[in-house]
C-alpha positions as CSV (number, residue, x, y, z in Angstrom):
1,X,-10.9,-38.0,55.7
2,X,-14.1,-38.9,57.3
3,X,-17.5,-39.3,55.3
4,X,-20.4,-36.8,56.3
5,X,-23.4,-38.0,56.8
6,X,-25.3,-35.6,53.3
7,X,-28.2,-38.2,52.4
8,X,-31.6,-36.9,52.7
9,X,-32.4,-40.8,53.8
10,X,-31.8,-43.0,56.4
11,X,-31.7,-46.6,57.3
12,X,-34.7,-48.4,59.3
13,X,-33.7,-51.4,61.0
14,X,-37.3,-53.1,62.9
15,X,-35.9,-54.4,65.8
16,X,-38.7,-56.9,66.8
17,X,-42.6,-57.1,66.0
18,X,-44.3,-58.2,62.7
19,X,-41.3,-56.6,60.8
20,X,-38.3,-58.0,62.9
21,X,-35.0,-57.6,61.0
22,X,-36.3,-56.1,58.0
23,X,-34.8,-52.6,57.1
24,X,-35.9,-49.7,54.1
25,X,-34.8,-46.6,53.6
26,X,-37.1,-43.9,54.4
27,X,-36.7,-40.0,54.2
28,X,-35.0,-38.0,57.4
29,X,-37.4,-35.3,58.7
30,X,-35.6,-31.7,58.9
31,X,-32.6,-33.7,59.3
32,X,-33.3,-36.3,61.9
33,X,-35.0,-39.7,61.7
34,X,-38.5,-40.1,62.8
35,X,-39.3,-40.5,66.2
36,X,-42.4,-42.8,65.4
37,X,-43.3,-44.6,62.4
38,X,-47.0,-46.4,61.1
39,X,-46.2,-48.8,58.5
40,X,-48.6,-50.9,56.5
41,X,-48.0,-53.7,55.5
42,X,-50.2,-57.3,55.0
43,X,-50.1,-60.2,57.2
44,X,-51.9,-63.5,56.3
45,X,-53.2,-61.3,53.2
46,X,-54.5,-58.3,55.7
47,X,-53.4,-55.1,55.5
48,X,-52.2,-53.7,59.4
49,X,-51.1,-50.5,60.6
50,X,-47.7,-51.3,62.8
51,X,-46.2,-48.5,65.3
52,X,-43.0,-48.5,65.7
53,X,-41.1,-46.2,68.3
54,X,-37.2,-45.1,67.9
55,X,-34.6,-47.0,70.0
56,X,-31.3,-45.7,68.8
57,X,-29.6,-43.4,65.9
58,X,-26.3,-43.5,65.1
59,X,-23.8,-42.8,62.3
60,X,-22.5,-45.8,60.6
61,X,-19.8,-45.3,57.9
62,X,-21.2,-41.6,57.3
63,X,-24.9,-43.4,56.9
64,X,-27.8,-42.5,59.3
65,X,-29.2,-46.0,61.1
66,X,-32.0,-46.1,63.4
67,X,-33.6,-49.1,65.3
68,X,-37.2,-49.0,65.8
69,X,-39.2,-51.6,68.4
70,X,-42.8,-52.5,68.0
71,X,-45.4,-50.6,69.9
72,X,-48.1,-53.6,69.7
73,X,-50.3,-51.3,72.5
74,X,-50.7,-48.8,69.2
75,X,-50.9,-51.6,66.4
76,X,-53.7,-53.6,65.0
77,X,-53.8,-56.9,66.2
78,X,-51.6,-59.7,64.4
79,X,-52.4,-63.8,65.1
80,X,-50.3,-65.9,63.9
81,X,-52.0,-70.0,63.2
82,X,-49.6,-72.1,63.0
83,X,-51.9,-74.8,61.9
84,X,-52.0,-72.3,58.5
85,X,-48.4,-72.4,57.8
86,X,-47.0,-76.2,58.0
């Protein structure tokens, strides 16, 4: 028998951008994943907003997954100094 996909949740999974490869679980939205997302979260000790748009959903082992890619157009600016992090 196959597993229904019943959760009230689903699985992020940031494709690329400031959050590449990291996933959460966030709440679906009358039933479906998001079709954007703003996160916050701090780089080099500064808060950013990050948009991310969705790339795919799909059921995986009666589990909702959805890939999101950055939208750095919409998102605060992030540098990165290398000379910072040795």
């Amino acid at each position: 028998m196959a597993a229904e996909a019943t959760s009230s949740s689903y699985v992020v999974e940031y494709l690329d951008g400031p959050l590449e490869g990291q996933v959460e679980h966030r709440s679906l939205v009358d039933g479906a994943p998001e079709s954007r997302l703003a996160t916050i979260a701090a780089v080099d000790g500064n808060e950013s907003v990050f948009w991310y748009d969705l790339v795919e959903q799909r059921d995986f082992d009666g589990e909702v997954r959805a890939t999101f890619a950055f939208d750095a157009g919409d998102s605060d600016p992030v540098t990165f100094d290398e000379d910072d992090n040795d």
